[in-house]
VOBA-1610 file (N, C-alpha, C; in pm, whole numbers, padded with zeros to 5 digits, always signed):
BEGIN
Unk-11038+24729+01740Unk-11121+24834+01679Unk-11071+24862+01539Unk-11165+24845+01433Unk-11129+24988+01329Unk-11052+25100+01312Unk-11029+25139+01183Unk-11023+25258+01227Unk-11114+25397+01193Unk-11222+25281+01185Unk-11360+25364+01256Unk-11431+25396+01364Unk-11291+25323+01447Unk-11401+25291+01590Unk-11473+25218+01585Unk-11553+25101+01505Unk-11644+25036+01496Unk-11600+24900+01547Unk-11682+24810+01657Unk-11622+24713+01699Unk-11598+24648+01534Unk-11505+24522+01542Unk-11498+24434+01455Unk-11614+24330+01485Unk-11749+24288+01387Unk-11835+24188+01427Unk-11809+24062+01489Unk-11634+24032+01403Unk-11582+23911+01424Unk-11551+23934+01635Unk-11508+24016+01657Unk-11484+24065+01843Unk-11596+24015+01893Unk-11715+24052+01840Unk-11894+24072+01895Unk-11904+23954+01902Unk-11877+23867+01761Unk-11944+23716+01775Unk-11879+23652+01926Unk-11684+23664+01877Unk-11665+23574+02029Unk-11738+23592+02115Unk-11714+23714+02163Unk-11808+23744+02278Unk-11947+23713+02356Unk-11986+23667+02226Unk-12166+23599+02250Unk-12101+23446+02300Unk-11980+23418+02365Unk-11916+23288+02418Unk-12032+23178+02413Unk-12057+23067+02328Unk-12087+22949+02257Unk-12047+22893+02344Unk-12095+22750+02369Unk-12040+22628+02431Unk-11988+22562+02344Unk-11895+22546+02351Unk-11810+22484+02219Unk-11715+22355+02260Unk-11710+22234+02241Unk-11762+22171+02183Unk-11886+22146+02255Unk-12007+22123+02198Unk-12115+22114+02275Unk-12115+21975+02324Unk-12202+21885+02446Unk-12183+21783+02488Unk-12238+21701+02411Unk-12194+21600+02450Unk-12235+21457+02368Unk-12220+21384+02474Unk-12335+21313+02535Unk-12398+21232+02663Unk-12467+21088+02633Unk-12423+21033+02649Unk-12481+20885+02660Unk-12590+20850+02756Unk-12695+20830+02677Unk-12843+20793+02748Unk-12870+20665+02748Unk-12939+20588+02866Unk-13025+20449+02884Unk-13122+20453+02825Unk-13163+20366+02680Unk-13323+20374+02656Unk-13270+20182+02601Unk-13379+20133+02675Unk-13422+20019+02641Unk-13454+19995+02494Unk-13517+20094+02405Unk-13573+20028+02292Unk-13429+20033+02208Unk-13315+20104+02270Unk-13162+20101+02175Unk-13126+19979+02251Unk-13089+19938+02378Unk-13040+19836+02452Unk-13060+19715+02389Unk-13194+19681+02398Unk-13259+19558+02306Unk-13160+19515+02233Unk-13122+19541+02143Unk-13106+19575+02008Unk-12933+19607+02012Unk-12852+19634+02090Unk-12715+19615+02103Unk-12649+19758+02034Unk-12752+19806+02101Unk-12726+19948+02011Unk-12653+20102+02153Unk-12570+20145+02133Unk-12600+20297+02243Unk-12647+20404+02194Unk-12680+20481+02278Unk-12735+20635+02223Unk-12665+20761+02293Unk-12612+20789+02147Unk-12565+20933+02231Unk-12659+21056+02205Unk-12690+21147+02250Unk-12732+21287+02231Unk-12587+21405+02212Unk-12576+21432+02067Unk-12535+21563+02087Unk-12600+21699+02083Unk-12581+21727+02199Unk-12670+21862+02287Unk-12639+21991+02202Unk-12642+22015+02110Unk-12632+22110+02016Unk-12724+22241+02063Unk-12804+22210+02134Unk-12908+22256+02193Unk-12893+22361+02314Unk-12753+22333+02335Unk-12686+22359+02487Unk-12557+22493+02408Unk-12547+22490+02278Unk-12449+22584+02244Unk-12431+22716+02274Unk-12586+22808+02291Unk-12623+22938+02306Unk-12700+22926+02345Unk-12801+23005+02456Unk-12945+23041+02483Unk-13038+23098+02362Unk-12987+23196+02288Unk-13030+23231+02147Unk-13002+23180+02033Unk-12888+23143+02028Unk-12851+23094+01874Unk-12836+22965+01913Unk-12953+22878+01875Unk-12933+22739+01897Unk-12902+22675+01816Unk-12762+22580+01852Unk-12787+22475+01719Unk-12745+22473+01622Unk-12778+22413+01548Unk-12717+22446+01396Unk-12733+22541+01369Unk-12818+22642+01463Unk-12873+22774+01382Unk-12748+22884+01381Unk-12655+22850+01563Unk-12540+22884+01500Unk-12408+22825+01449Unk-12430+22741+01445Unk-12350+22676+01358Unk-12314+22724+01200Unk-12463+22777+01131Unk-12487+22804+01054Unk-12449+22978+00991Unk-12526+23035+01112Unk-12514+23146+01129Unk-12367+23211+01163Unk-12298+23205+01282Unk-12170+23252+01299Unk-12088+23285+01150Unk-12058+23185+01072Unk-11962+23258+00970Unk-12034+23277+00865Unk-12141+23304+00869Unk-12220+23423+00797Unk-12232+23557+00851Unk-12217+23576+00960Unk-12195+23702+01036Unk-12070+23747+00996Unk-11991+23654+01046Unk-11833+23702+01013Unk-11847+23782+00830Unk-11877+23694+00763Unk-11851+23764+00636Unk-11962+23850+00622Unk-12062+23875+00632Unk-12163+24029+00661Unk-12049+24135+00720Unk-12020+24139+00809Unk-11872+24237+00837Unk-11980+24337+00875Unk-12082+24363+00982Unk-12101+24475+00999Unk-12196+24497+00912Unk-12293+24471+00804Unk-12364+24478+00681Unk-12540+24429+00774Unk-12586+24498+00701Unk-12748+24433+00722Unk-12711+24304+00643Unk-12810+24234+00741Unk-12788+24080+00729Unk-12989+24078+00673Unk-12968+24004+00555Unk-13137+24014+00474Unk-13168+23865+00475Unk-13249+23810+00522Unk-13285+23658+00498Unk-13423+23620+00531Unk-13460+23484+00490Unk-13606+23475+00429Unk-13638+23357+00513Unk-13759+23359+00550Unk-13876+23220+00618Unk-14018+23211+00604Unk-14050+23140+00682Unk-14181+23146+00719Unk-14228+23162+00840Unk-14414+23222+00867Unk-14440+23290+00936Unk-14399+23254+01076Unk-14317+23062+01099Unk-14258+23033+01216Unk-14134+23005+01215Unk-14066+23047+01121Unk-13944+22990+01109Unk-13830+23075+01195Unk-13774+22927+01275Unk-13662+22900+01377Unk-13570+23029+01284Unk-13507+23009+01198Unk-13395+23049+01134Unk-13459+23196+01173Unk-13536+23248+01117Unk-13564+23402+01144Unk-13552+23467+01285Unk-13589+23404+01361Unk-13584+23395+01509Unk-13422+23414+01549Unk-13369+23329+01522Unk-13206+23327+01545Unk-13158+23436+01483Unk-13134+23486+01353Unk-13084+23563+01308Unk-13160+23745+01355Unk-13261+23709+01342Unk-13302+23857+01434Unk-13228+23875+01639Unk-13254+23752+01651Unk-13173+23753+01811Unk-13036+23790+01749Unk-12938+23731+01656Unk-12817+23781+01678Unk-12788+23917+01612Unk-12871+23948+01568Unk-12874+24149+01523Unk-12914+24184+01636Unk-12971+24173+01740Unk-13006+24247+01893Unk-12899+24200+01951Unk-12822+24109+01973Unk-12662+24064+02032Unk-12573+24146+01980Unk-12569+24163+01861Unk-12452+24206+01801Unk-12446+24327+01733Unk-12553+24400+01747Unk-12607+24517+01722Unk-12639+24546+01563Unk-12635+24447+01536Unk-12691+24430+01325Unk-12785+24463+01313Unk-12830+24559+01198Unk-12956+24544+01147Unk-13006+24444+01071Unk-13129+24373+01099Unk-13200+24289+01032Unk-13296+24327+00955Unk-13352+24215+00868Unk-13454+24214+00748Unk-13470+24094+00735Unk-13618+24056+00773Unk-13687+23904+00760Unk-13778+23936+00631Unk-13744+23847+00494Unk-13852+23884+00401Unk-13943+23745+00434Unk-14061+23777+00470Unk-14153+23668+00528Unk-14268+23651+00437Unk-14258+23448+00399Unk-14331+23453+00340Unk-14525+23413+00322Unk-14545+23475+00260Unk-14697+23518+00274Unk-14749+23682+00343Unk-14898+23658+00306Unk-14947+23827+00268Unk-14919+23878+00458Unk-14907+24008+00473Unk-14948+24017+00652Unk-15136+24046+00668Unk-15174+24019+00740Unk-15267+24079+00761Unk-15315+24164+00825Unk-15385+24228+00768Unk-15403+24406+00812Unk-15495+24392+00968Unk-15408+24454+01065Unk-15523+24413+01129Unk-15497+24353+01252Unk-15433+24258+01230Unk-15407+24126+01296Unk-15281+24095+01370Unk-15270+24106+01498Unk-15141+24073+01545Unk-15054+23988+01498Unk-14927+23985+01502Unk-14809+23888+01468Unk-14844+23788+01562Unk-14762+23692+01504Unk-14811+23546+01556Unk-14639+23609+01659Unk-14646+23480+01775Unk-14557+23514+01902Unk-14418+23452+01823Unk-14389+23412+01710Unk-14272+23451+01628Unk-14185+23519+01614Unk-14279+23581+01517Unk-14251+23685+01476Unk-14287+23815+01529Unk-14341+23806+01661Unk-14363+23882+01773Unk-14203+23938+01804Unk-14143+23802+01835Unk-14004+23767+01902Unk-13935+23908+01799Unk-13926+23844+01673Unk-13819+23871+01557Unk-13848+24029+01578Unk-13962+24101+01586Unk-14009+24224+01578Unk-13901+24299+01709Unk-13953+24190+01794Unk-13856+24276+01947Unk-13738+24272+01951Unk-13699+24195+01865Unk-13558+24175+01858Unk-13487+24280+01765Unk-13550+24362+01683Unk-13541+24465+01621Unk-13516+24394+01462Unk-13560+24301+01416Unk-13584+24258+01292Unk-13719+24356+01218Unk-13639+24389+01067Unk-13767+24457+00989Unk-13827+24327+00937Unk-13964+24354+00954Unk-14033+24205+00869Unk-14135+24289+00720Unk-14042+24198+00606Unk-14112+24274+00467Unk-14121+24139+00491Unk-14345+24128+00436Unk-14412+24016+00363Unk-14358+24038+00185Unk-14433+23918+00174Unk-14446+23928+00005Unk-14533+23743-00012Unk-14599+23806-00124Unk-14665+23720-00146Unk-14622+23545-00191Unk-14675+23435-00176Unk-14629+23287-00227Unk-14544+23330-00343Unk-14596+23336-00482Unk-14543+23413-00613Unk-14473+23440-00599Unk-14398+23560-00532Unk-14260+23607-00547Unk-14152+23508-00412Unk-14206+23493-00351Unk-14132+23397-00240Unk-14058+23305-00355Unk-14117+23267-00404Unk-14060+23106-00467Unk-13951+23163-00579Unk-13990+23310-00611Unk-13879+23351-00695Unk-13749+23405-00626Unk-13742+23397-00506Unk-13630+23488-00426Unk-13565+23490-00476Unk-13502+23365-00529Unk-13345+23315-00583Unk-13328+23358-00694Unk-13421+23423-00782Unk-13385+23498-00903Unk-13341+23593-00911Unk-13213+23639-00963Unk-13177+23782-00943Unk-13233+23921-00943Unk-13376+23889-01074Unk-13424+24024-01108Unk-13537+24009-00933Unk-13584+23926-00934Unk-13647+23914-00798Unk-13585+23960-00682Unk-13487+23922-00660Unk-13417+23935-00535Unk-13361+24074-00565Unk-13330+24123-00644Unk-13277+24273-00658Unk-13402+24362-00613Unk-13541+24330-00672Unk-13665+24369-00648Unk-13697+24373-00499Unk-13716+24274-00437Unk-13754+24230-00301Unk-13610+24309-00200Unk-13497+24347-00258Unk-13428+24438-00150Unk-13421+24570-00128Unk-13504+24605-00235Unk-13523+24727-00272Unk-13639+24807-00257Unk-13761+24700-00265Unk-13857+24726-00199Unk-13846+24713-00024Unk-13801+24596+00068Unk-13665+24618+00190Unk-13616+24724+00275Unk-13565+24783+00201Unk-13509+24907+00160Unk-13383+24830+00281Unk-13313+24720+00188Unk-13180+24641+00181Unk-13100+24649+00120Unk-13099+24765+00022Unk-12988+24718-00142Unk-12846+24740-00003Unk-12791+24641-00099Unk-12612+24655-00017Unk-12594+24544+00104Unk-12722+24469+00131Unk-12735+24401+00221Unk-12667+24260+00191Unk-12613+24185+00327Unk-12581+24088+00315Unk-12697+23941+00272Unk-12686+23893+00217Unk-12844+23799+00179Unk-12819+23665+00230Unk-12866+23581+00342Unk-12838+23465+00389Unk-12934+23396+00295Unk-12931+23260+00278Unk-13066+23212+00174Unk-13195+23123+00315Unk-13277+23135+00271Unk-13368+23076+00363Unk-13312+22966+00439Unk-13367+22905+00584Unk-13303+22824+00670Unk-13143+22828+00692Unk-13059+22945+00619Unk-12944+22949+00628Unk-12810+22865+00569Unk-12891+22791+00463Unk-12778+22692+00391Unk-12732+22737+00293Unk-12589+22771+00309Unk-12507+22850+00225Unk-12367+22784+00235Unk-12221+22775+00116Unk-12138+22780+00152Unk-12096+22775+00269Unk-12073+22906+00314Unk-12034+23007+00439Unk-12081+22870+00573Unk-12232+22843+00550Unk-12300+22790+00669Unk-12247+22627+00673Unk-12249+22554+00539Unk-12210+22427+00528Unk-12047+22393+00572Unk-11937+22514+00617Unk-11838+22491+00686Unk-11846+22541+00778Unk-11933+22609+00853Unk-11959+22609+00991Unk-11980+22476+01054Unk-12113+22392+00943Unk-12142+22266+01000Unk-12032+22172+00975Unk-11908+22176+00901Unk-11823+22088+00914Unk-11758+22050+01055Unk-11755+22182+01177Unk-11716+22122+01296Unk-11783+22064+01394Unk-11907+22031+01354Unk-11959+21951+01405Unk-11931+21801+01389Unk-11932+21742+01261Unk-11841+21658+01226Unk-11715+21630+01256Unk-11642+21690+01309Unk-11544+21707+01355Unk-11520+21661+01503Unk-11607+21747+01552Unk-11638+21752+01695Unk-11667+21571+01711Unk-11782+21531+01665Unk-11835+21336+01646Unk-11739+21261+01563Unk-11630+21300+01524Unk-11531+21201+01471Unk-11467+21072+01549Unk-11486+20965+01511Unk-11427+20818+01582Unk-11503+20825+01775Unk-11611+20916+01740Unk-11694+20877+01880Unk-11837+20789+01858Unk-11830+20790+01741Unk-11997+20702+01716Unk-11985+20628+01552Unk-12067+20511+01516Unk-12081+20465+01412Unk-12180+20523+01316Unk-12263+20585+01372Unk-12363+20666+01297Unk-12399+20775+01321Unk-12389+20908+01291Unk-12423+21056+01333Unk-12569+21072+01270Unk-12646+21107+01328Unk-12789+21136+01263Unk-12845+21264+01295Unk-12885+21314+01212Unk-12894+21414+01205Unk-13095+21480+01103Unk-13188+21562+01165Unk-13305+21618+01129Unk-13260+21734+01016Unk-13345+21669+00903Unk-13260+21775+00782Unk-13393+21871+00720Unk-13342+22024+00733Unk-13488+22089+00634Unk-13404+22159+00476Unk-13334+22186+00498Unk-13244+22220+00409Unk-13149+22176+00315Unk-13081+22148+00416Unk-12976+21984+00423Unk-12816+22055+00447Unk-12840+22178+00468Unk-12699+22229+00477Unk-12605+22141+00616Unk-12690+22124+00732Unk-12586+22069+00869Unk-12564+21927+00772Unk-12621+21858+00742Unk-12574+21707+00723Unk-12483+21763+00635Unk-12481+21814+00507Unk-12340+21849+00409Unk-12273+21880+00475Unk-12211+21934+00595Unk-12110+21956+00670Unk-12070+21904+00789Unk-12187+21836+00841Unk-12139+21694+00947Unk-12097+21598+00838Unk-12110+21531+00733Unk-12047+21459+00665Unk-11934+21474+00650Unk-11896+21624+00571Unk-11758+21652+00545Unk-11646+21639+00710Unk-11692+21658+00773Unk-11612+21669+00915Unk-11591+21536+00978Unk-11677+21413+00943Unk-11696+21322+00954Unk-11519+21235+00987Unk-11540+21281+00899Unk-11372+21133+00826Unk-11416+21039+00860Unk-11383+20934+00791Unk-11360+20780+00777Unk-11394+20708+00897Unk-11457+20639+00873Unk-11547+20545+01008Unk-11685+20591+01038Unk-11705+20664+00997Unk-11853+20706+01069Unk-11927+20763+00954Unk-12058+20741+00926Unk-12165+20771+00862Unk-12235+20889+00896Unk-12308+20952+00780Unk-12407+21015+00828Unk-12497+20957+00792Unk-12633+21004+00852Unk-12771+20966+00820Unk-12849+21099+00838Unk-12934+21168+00734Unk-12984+21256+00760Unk-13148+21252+00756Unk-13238+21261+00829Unk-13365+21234+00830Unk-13473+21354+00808Unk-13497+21377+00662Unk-13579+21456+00589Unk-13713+21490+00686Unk-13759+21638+00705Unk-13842+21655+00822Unk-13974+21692+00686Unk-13903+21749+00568Unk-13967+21787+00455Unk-14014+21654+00334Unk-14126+21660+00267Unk-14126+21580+00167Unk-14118+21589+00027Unk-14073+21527-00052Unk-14043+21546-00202Unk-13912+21506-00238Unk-13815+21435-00157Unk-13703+21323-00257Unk-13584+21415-00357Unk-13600+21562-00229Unk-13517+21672-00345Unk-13407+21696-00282Unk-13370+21665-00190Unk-13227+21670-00080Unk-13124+21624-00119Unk-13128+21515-00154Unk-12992+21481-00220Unk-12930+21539-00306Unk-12981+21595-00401Unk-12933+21675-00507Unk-12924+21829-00415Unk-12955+21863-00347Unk-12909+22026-00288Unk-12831+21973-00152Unk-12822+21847-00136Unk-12682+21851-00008Unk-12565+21823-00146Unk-12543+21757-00248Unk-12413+21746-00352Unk-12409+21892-00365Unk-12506+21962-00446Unk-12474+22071-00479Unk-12387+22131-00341Unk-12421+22162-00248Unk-12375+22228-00114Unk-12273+22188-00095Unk-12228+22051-00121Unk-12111+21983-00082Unk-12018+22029-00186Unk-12018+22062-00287Unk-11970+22088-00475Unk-11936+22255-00437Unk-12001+22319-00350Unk-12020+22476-00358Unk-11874+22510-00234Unk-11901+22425-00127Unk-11842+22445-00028Unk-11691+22382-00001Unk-11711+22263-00041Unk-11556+22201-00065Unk-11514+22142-00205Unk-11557+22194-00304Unk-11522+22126-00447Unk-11550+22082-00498Unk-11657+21977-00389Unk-11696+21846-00442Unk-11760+21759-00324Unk-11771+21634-00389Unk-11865+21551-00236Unk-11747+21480-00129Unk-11838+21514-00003Unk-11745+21503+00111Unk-11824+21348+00207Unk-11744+21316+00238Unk-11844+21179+00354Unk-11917+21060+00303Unk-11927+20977+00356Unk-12056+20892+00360Unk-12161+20965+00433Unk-12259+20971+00298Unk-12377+21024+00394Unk-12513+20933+00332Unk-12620+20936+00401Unk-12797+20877+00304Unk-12869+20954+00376Unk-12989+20952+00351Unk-13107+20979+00355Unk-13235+20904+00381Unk-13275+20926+00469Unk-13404+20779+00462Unk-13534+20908+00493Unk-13618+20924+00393Unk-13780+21044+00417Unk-13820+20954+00411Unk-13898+20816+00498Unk-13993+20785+00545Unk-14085+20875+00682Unk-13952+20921+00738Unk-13983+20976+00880Unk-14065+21186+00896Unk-14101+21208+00770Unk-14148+21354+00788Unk-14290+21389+00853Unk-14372+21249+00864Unk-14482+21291+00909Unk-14595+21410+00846Unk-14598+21353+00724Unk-14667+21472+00622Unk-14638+21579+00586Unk-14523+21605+00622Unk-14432+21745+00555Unk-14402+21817+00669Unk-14322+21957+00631Unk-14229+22048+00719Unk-14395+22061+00805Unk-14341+22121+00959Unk-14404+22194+01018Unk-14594+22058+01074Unk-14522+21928+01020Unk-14664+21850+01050Unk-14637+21743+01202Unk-14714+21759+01255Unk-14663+21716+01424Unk-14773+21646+01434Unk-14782+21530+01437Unk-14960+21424+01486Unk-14939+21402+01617Unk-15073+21341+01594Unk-15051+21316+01770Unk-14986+21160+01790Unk-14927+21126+01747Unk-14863+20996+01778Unk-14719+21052+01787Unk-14699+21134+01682Unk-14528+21214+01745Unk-14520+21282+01829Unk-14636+21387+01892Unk-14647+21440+01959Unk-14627+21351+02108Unk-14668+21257+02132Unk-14693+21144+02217Unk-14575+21060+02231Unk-14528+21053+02123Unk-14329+20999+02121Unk-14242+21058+02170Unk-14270+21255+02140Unk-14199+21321+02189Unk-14169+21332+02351Unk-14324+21371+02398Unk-14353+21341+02560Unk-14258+21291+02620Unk-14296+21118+02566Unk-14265+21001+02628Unk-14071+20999+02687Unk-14040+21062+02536Unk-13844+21054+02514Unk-13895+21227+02625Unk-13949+21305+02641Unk-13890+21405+02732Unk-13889+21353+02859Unk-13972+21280+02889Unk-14032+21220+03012Unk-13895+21106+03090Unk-13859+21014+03001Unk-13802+20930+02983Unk-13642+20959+03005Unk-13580+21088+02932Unk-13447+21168+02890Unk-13459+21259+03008Unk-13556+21324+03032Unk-13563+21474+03117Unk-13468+21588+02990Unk-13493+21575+02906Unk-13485+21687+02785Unk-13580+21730+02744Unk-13572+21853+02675Unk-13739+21927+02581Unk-13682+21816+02449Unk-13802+21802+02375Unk-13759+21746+02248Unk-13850+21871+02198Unk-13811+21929+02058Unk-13857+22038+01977Unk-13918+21914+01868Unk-14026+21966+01836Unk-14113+21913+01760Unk-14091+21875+01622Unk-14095+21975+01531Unk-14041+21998+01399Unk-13955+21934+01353Unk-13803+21902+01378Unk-13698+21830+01330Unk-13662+21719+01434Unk-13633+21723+01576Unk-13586+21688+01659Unk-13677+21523+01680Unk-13774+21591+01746Unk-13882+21459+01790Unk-13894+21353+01656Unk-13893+21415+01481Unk-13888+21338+01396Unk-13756+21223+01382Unk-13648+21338+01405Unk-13523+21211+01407Unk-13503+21153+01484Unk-13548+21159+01634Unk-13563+21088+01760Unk-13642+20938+01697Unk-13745+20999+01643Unk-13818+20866+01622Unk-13833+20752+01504Unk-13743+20806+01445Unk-13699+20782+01294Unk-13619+20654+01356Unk-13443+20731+01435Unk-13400+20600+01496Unk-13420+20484+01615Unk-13554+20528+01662Unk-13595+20429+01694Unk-13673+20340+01644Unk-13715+20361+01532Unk-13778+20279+01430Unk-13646+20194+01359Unk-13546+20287+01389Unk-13454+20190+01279Unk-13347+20093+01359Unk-13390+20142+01488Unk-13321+19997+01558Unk-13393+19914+01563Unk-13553+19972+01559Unk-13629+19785+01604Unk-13620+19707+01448Unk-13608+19815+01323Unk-13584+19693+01224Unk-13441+19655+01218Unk-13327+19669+01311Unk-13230+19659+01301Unk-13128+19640+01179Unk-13162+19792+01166Unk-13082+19894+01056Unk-12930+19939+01100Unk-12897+19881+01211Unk-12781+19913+01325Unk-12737+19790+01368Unk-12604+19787+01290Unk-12537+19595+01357Unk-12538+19655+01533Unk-12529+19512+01560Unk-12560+19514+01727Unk-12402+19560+01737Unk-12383+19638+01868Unk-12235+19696+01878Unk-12217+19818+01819Unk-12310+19825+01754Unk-12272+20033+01716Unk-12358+20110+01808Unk-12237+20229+01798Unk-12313+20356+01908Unk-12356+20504+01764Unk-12468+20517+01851Unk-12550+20597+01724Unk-12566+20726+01823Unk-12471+20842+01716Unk-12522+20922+01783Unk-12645+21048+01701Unk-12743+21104+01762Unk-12835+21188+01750Unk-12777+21366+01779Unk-12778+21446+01673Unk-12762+21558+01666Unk-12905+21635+01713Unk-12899+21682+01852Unk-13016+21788+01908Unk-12958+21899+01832Unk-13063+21928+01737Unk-13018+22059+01674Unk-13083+22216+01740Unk-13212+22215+01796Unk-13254+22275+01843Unk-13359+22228+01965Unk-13408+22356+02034Unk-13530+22314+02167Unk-13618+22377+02135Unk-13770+22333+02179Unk-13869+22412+02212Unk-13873+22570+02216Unk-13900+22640+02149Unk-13915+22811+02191Unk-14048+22825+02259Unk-14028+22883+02341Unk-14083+22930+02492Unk-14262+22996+02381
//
């Protein structure tokens, strides 16, 4: 305790007890077999019932340094990250603030989201495209916490890639060290791959598979890597063939991939990031992008929300 009496947040987090190290399971799929390849799943997925994933991965030592502080951070009208961080202000008794972007409509129920984030005792301030894209500007962001009514607040940056979050994701890397030749990993941000790389050490690759389009990741995982440890950490690449028309675009042929690997695994595959990098490396064993004899493992970063 304080000596305010106030729990310490850092007490609260243990307490929300994580599965730590999360599993990493070796699966039978023929289209890796072929091909002289294994597959691991790391179940990242399996870490928390609420904080899934990289989300806490990400999240945890951003809590820690909030210390008790409204925790202020930004998405969209479905975004995972908002979801998580409003669940761990109802865990941990934080006040939240989702600045969400686009107008609300008057009128109109919340989508079952941000339904969630609402029950979870998250404040949700809209704001329009226009100022969204300015968050990161100071006179903006001083604006948007104040309108909030956040000044003093802790500010996570959208999807949660921060410093703070990119050495959370270093123990994940850590955790897959000298167990696989390739760690792969579904990137929207790019903060988990900057820190599965760094955790990496020597022998093992990353591969991070862009769920977003536009060829702008590389330059904000260095930066992240430059912010968080000095400088660049790992072997890491990138291959955005695999986004399927941008964030948040699901066809029915991925949709139909996904099935197949739930059907096949007896796992949920989550749509958005997951089912994309699922199918990314199976595209890249049949062009055999993987000498025969390596074991590839797949980062489940998150599941399906109910």
């Amino acid at each position: 305790m304080t000596g305010s009496d106030t729990p310490d947040p850092r007490d609260a987090l243990a307490g929300l007890r994580p599965r730590l190290p999360s599993p990493l399971r070796e699966v039978t799929d023929q289209r890796f077999e072929r091909h002289g390849v294994r597959l691991l799943l790391k179940r990242d997925d399996l870490i928390h019932p609420e904080l899934v994933g990289n989300k806490w991965r990400k999240l945890a030592p951003n809590l820690d340094e909030a210390a008790g502080r409204t925790v202020l951070t930004f998405g969209g009208a479905y975004s995972n990250h908002l979801r998580a961080t409003a669940a761990a202000g109802r865990l941990l008794g934080l006040r939240t603030v989702g600045v969400v972007r686009g107008q609300e409509l008057a009128g109109r129920p919340l989508n079952p989201s941000l339904a969630r984030c609402a029950a979870d005792g998250m404040r949700l301030h809209f704001v329009d495209r226009s100022a969204y894209r300015r968050k990161t500007e100071p006179e903006t962001l001083a604006a948007l916490l104040r309108a909030a009514g956040a000044e003093g607040a802790y500010v996570v940056p959208e999807g949660g890639s921060n410093p703070a979050a990119v050495r959370g994701c270093r123990a994940l890397g850590e955790e897959l060290a000298g167990r696989a030749d390739v760690a792969a990993v579904a990137c929207g941000t790019g903060g988990t791959l900057a820190g599965l790389a760094a955790g990496l050490g020597g022998g093992t690759r990353a591969l991070g598979i862009p769920v977003l389009k536009g060829g702008f990741l590389a330059d904000d995982i260095r930066a992240l890597q430059g912010e968080a440890f000095g400088g660049p950490r790992g072997d890491w690449s990138l291959d955005d063939r695999f986004h399927f028309g941008g964030y948040a675009r699901v066809t029915p042929e991925l949709d139909a991939f996904a099935e197949d690997f739930e059907h096949r695994h007896g796992i949920p595959v989550e749509r958005i990031y997951v089912a994309k990098l699922l199918y990314a490396l199976v595209a890249l064993a049949e062009e055999n992008a993987f000498p025969r004899g390596s074991t590839v493992a797949a980062v489940v970063t998150g599941r399906p929300f109910p």
